[in-house]
N, C-alpha and C positions, 0 to 999 in steps of 0.2 A: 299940154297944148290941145286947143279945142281946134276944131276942122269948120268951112263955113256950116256946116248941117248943126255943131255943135256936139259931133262925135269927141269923145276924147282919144287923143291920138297918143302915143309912144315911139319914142326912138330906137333904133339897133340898140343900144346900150339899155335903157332902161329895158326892154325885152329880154336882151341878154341875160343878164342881171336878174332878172326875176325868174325866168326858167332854167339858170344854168347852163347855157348854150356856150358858142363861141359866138364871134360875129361870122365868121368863115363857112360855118354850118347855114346861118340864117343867108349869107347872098348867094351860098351854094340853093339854098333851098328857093329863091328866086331867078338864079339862073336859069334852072331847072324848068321853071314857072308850077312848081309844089304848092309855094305859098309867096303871092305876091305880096307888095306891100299898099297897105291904103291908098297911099298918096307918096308922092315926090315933091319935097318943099324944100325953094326957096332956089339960089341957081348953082346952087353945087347939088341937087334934085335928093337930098335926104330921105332917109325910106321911114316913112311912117306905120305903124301899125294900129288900127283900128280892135276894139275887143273880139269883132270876126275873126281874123285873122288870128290875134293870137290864142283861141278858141281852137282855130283848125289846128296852129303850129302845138297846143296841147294833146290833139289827137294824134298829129303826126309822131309826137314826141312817144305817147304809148303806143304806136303799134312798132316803132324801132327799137323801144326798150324790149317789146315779147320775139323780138328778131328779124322781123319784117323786112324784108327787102324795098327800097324807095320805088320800084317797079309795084312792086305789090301796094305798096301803100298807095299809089297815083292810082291802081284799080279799085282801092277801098273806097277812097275819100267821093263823099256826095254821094254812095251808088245807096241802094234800099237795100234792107236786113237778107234779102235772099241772096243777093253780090257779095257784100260781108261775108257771109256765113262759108259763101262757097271756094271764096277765095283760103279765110282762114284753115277750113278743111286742107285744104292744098298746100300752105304753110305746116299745118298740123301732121300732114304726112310727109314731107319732105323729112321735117325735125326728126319725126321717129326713124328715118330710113339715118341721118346722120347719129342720131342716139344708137343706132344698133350696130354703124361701122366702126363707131368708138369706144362700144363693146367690142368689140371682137379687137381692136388694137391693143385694148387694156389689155385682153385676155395674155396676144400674144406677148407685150411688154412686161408682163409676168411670169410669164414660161421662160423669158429671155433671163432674167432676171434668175429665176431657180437654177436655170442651166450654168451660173459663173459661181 
C-alpha cells in the first residue's frame, strides 16, 4: 500500500513477519512512543509503517539483541556518535560487573558441587 506522498507503507503483520517480531512487541513499542507508526488508516486506525520506521524498529531490534535496555535504547535512538558511544560504555560496564557476579556464582556452584 502506497500513502498520499506515495511512500510505500506495511502492516503490523507484514512487519512482523519480516523482522520476526510479535505484534505485542511492536504496539508495546508504540505504546511506549519507541517507534510510532507512519500513519493510522482507515476507521479501525491501522498502524502503518513507512521504511523510516522500520529502519529505526531494525536498530532497535540490534541494540536489544546486544542486551540493551528499552530505557537505554530511547537514549540511543537520534542522539550523535558521542551519546552512542557513551551510553554503550555504560551498558558495556554494567555487562562486565554482571559477567563477573556470574563468575563467582559458577565458582560457588562448583565448590557446592565437590562438597556432595
Amino acid at each position: 500500500m502506497r500513502n498520499r506522498e506515495g511512500k510505500h507503507l506495511k502492516t503490523v503483520s507484514e512487519v512482523c513477519g519480516e523482522l520476526g517480531i510479535t505484534r505485542k512487541t511492536l504496539f508495546y513499542y508504540d505504546r511506549i512512543g519507541l517507534l510510532v507508526p507512519a500513519e493510522r488508516i482507515g476507521p479501525q486506525s491501522h498502524k502503518m509503517y513507512s521504511e523510516t520506521e522500520i529502519s529505526r524498529l531494525k536498530e532497535i531490534l540490534k541494540y536489544r539483541h546486544a542486551g540493551l535496555s528499552i530505557s537505554e535504547i530511547s537514549r540511543i535512538l537520534g542522539q550523535d556518535s558521542s551519546i552512542r558511544k557513551e551510553v554503550l560504555l555504560e551498558v558495556l560496564e554494567r555487562m562486565m560487573k554482571q559477567k563477573k557476579e556470574m563468575e563467582k556464582n559458577i565458582l560457588s556452584v562448583r565448590g557446592l558441587l565437590e562438597s556432595i
